[in-house]
C-alpha positions as YAML, in Angstrom:
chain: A
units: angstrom
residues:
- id: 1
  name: UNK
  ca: [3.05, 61.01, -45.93]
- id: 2
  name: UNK
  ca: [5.15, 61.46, -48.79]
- id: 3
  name: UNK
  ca: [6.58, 58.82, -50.53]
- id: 4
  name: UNK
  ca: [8.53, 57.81, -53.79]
- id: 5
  name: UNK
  ca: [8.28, 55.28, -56.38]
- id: 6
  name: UNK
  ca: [10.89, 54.50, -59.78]
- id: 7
  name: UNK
  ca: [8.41, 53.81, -62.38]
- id: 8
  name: UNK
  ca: [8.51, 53.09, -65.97]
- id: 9
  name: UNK
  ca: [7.67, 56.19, -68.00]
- id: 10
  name: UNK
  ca: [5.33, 54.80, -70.35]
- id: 11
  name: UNK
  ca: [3.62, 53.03, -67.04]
- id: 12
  name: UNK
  ca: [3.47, 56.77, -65.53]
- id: 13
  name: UNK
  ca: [1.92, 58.43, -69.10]
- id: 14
  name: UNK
  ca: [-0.56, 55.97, -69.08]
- id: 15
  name: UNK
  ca: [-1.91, 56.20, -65.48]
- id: 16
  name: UNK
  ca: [-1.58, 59.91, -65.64]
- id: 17
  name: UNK
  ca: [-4.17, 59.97, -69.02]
- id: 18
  name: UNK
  ca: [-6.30, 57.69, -67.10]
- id: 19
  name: UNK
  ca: [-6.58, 60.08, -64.00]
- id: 20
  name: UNK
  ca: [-7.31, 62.84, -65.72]
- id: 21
  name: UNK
  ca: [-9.85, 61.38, -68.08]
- id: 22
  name: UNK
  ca: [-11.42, 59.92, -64.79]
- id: 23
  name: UNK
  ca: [-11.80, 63.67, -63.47]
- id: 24
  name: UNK
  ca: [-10.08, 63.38, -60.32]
- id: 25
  name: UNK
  ca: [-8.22, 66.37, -58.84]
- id: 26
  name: UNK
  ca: [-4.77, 65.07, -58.62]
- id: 27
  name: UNK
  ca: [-2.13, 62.00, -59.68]
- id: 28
  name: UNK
  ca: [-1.78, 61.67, -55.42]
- id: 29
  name: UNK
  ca: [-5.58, 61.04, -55.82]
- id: 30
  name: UNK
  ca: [-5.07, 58.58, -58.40]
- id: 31
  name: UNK
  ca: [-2.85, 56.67, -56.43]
- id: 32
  name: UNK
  ca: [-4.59, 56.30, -53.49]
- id: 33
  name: UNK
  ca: [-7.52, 54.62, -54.97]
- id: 34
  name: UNK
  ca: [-5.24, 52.53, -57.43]
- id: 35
  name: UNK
  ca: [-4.07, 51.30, -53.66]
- id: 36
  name: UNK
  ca: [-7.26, 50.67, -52.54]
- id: 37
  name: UNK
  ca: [-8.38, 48.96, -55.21]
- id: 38
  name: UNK
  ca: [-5.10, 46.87, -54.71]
- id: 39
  name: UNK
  ca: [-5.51, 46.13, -51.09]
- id: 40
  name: UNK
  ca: [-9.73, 45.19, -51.75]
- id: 41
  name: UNK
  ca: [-8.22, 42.99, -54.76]
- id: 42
  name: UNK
  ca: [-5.59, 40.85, -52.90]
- id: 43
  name: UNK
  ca: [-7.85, 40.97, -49.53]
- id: 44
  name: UNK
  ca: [-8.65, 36.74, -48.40]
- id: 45
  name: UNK
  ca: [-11.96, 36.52, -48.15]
- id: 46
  name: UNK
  ca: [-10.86, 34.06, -45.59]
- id: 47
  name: UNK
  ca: [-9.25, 36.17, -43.46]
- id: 48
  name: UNK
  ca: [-12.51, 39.19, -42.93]
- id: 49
  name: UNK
  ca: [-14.20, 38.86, -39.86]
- id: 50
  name: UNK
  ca: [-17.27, 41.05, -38.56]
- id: 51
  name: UNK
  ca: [-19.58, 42.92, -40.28]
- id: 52
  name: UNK
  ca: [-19.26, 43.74, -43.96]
- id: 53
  name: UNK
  ca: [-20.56, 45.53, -47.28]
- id: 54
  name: UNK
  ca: [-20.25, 43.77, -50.48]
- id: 55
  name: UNK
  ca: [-21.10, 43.89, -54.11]
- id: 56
  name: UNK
  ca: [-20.82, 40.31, -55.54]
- id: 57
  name: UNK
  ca: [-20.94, 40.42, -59.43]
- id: 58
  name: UNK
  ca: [-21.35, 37.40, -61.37]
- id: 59
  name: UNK
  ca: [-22.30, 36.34, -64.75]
- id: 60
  name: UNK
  ca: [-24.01, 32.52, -65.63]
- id: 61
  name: UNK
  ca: [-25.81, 31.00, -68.58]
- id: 62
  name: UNK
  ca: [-29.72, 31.97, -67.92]
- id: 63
  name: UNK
  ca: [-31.19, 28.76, -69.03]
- id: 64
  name: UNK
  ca: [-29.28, 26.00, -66.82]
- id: 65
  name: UNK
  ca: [-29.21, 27.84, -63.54]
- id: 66
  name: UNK
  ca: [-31.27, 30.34, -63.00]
- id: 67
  name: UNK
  ca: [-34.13, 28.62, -60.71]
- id: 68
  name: UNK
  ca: [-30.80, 26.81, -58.82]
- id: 69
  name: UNK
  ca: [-29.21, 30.67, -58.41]
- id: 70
  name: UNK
  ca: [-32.90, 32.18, -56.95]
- id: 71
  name: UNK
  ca: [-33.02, 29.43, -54.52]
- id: 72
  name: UNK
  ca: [-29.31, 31.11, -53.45]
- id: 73
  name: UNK
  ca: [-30.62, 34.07, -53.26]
- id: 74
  name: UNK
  ca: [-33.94, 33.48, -51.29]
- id: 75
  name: UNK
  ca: [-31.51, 31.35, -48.88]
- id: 76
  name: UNK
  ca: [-29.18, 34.38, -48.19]
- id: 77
  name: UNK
  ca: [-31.99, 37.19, -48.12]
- id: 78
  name: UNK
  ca: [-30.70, 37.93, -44.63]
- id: 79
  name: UNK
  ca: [-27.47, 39.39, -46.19]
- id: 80
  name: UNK
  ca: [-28.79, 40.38, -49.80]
- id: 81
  name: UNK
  ca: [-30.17, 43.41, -49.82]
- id: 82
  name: UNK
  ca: [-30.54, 44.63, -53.53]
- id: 83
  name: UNK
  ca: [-30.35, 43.07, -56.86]
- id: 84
  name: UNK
  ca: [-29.24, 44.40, -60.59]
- id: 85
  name: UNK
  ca: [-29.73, 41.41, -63.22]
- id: 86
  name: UNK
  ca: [-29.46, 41.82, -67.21]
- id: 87
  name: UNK
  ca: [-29.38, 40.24, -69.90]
- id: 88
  name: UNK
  ca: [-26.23, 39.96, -72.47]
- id: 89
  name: UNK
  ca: [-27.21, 37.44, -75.06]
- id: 90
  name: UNK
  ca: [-27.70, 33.78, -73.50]
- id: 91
  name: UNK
  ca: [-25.94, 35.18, -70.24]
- id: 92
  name: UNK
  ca: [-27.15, 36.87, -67.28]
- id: 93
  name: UNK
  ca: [-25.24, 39.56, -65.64]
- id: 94
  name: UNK
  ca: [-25.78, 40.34, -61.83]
- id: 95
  name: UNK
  ca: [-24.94, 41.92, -58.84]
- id: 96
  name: UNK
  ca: [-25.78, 41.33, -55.87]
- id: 97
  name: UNK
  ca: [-25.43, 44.53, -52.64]
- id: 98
  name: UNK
  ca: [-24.67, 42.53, -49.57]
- id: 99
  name: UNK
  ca: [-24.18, 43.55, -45.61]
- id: 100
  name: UNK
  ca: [-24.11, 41.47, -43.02]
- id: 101
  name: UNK
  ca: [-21.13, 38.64, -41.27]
- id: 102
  name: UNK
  ca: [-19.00, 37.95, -43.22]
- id: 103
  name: UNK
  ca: [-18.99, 34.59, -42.26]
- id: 104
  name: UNK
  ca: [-22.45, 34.50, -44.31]
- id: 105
  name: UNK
  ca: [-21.48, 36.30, -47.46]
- id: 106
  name: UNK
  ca: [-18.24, 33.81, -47.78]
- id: 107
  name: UNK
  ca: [-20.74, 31.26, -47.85]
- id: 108
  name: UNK
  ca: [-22.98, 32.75, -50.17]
- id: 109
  name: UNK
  ca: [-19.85, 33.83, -52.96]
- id: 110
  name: UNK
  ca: [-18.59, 29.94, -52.35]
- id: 111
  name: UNK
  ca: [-22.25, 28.85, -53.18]
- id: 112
  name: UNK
  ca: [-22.26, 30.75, -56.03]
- id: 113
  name: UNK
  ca: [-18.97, 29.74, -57.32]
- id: 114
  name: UNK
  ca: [-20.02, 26.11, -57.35]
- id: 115
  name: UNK
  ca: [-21.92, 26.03, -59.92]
- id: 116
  name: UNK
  ca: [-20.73, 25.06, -62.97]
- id: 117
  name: UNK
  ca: [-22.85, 27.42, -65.26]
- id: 118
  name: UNK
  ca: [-21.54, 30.54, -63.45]
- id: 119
  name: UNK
  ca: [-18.50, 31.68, -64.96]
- id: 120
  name: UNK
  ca: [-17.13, 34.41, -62.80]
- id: 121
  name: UNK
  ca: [-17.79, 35.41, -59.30]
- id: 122
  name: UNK
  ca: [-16.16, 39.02, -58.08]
- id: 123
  name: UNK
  ca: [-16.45, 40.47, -55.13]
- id: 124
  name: UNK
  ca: [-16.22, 43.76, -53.77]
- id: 125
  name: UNK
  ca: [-15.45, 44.74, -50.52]
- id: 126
  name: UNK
  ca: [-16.89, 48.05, -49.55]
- id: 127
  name: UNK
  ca: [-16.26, 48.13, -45.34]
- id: 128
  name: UNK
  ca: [-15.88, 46.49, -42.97]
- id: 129
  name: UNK
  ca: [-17.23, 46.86, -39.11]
...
């Protein structure tokens, strides 16, 4: 489908530099994942039903939490299905690959946004069945 949009020069110099440096093949290209990214951004987490894969990234301070956020983890291990941790100064980074209902990864990214030593929980959604 071919579509058109009135947008600010500077706005299309600046996406068109990004493209490029990114590799891909064409500005269309560009577009399309700038809209997916959109639609994965604004999706409710509420409102996904089924199946689902996820990346949940999240940073917290290592020393207050980290024995509550394992007991998380070990709680969910029916949905988590890899781990990535590191260490940036007094914070961990981590991300957590997730499949399963989405009923139980909503529960797990609420469990992890209640604590208070956790200072950002993103999520990623990847499909959905």
């Amino acid at each position: 489908m071919r579509t058109s949009f009135n947008i600010p020069d500077d706005l299309l110099s600046e996406f068109d530099e990004t493209w490029q440096a990114e590799g891909l093949e064409s500005r269309s290209r560009g577009v399309r994942e700038a809209m997916q990214e959109y639609i994965e951004g604004h999706t409710k987490l509420e409102d996904i039903e089924g199946d689902v894969v996820v990346i949940i990234a999240f940073d917290y301070e290592h020393e207050s939490v980290i024995e509550d956020i394992h007991d998380v983890q070990h709680q969910f291990q029916d949905v988590i299905t890899t781990t990535n941790h590191i260490h940036e100064g007094e914070w961990c980074l981590e991300t957590l690959f997730c499949g399963g209902p989405a009923s139980r990864v909503r529960e797990l990214t609420y469990r992890l946004r209640d604590f208070e030593a956790v200072s950002r929980v993103k999520l990623m959604l990847l499909a959905e069945h």
